[in-house]
N, C-alpha and C positions, 0 to 999 in steps of 0.2 A: 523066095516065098511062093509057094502056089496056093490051089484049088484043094489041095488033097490037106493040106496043114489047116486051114479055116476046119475041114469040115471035122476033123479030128479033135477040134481045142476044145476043153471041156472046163470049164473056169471049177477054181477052189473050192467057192462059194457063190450061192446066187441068193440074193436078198431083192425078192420082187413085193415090189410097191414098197417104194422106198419111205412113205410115208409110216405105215403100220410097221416096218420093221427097223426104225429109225434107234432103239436100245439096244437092240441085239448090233445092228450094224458097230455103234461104237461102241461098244462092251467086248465083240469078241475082235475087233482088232486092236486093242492099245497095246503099244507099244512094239504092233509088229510092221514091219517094213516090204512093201510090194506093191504091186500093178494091178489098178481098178478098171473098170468099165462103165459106165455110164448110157445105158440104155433105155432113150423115147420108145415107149412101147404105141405110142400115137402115130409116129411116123417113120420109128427104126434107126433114126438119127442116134450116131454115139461118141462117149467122148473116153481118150483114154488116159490117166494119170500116176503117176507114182507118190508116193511118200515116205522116208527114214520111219513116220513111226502114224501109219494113217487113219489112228483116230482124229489127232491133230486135225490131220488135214479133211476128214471129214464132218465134224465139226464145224470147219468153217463151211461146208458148203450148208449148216445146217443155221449159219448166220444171216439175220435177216437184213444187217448191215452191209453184210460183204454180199450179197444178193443186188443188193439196190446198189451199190456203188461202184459196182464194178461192171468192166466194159465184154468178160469172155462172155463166148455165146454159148458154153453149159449153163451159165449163172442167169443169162437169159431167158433161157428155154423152160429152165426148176421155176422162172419167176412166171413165163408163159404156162405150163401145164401144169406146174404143180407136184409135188414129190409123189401124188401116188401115179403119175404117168412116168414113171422112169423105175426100174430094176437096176441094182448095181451089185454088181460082177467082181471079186476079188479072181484077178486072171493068175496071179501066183506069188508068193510071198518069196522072198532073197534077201542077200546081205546087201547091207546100205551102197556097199560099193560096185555093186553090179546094179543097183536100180535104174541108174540113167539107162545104159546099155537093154534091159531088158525092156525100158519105157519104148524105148524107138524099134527095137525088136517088134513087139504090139502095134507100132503106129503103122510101120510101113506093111506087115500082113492087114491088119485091120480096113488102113485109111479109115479111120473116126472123120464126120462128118464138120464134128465141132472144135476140133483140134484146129484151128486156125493156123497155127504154128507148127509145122511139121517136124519140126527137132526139138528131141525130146530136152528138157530143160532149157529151153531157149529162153521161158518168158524167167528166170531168175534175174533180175535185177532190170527186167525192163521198167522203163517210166513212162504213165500218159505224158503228154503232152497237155498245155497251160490249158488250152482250149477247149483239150476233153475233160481236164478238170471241174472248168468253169459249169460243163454241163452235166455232169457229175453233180454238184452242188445244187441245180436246179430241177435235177429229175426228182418227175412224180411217179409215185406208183398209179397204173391205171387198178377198176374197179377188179379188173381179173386177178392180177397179182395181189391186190391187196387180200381177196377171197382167199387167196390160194395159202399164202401165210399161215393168216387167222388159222383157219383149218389146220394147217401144219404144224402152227405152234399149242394145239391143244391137246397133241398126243392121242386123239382119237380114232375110234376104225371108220372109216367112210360108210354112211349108209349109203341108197341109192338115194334117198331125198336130202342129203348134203350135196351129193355129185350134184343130182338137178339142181339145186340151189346154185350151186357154184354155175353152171352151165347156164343159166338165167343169167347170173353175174356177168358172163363174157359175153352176152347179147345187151348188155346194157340197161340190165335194171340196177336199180340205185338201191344200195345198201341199206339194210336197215338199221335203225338206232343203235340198235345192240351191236349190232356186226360195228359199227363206228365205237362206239364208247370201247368195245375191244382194241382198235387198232390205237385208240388212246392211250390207254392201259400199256401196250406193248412198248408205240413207241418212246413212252414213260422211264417203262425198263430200259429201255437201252443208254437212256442217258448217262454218264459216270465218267470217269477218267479214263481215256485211250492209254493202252499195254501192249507195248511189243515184242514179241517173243521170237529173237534169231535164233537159227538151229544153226552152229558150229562145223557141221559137218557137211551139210550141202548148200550152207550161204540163202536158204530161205528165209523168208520174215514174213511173218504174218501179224496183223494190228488186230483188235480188238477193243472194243469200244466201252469195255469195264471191266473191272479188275474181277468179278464175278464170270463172264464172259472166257477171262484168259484162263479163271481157275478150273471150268468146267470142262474148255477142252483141255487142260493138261492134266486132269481126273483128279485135283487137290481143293484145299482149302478157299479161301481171298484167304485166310490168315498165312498162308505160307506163302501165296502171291508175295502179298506186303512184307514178307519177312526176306523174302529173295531178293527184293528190289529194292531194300534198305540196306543190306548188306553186302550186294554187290556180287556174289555167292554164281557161279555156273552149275544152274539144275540139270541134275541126275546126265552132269558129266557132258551136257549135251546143248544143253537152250540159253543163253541168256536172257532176262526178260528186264525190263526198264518202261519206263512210262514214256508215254511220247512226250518229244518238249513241243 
């Protein structure tokens, strides 16, 4: 890896400000398989990932569940500045079974900041531990992250008096009414039956906290959720999905 390979890379696709281009983002990749990028345009920080088929997987990063609950420091950072602070980079699309290989290909020219784990597919089948669980269960969202959501889950373009709004927020003014009765509302929705959806072919799982949730990232029904997971059936050859016990 050198100097001359960075300065040449030219990604597939660049979808800047991940906030406003959050449809197109999952629209023009389902069902295709390749290496993303993840770039803080705040600080330049970035993170790099693969997926068999990454709307899937991006999708979840567009979960407000899997935001909050988890420990990686990309899911951190989307909860610290907020999706219109980050551009994501499709670095180039391949077949399922060169993905590993091409993921660590990226990490090591790259070195991403937030890749904690430097081999690629390492964290597949890793588990917290009881204790990060336990705080897991008792984390709050501070008033930034919660701003940053709300905002994200309304599909809107940023003015500049939303940004200020938000940036008020991260100096610690207290929400208003509305901005709460919203995050009621939201975390309302997410309430439902946990689904989880293994992918067969690289021993991924990803959980999902309603059967709504699982349907939207796998771009169907809840009626064909429910109908896959009654019959026991392996989706499009590829996922198993089942409810969490």
């Amino acid at each position: 890896m050198n100097k001359n390979e960075i300065k040449v890379l030219k990604p597939l696709a660049v979808y800047n400000n991940a906030e406003i281009c959050k449809e197109s983002i999952l629209q023009e990749n389902s069902g295709k398989c390749g290496i993303y990028r993840w770039v803080n345009t705040v600080n330049q920080k970035t993170y790099i990932g693969s997926a068999i088929d990454l709307r899937v997987r991006f999708y979840v990063y567009y979960s407000t569940s899997r935001l909050v609950s988890s420990n990686m420091a990309i899911y951190k950072a989307i909860l610290k500045y907020g999706y219109f602070a980050f551009n994501l980079e499709i670095l180039e699309y391949c077949d399922p079974d060169k993905v590993v290989a091409r993921e660590q290909y990226y990490i090591d020219l790259l070195k991403p900041e937030y890749n904690l784990l430097k081999v690629a597919g390492s964290s597949l089948g890793f588990k917290h531990t009881e204790e990060t669980l336990k705080k897991f269960k008792v984390r709050k969202l501070s008033d930034e992250a919660r701003a940053n959501l709300i905002v994200s889950s309304t599909g809107r373009v940023l003015s500049e008096e939303v940004k200020a709004k938000i940036s008020a927020a991260r100096k610690g003014v207290k929400l208003s009414t509305e901005t709460r009765e919203k995050l009621s509302v939201a975390a309302a929705a997410l309430r439902g039956v946990r689904v989880e959806v293994l992918n067969i072919k690289t021993g991924g799982l990803e959980e999902f906290l309603t059967i709504t949730e699982a349907a939207n990232a796998l771009g169907v029904s809840r009626t064909t959720i429910k109908n896959i997971i009654s019959t026991g059936k392996v989706f499009r050859d590829n996922f198993i999905i089942k409810l969490k016990v």
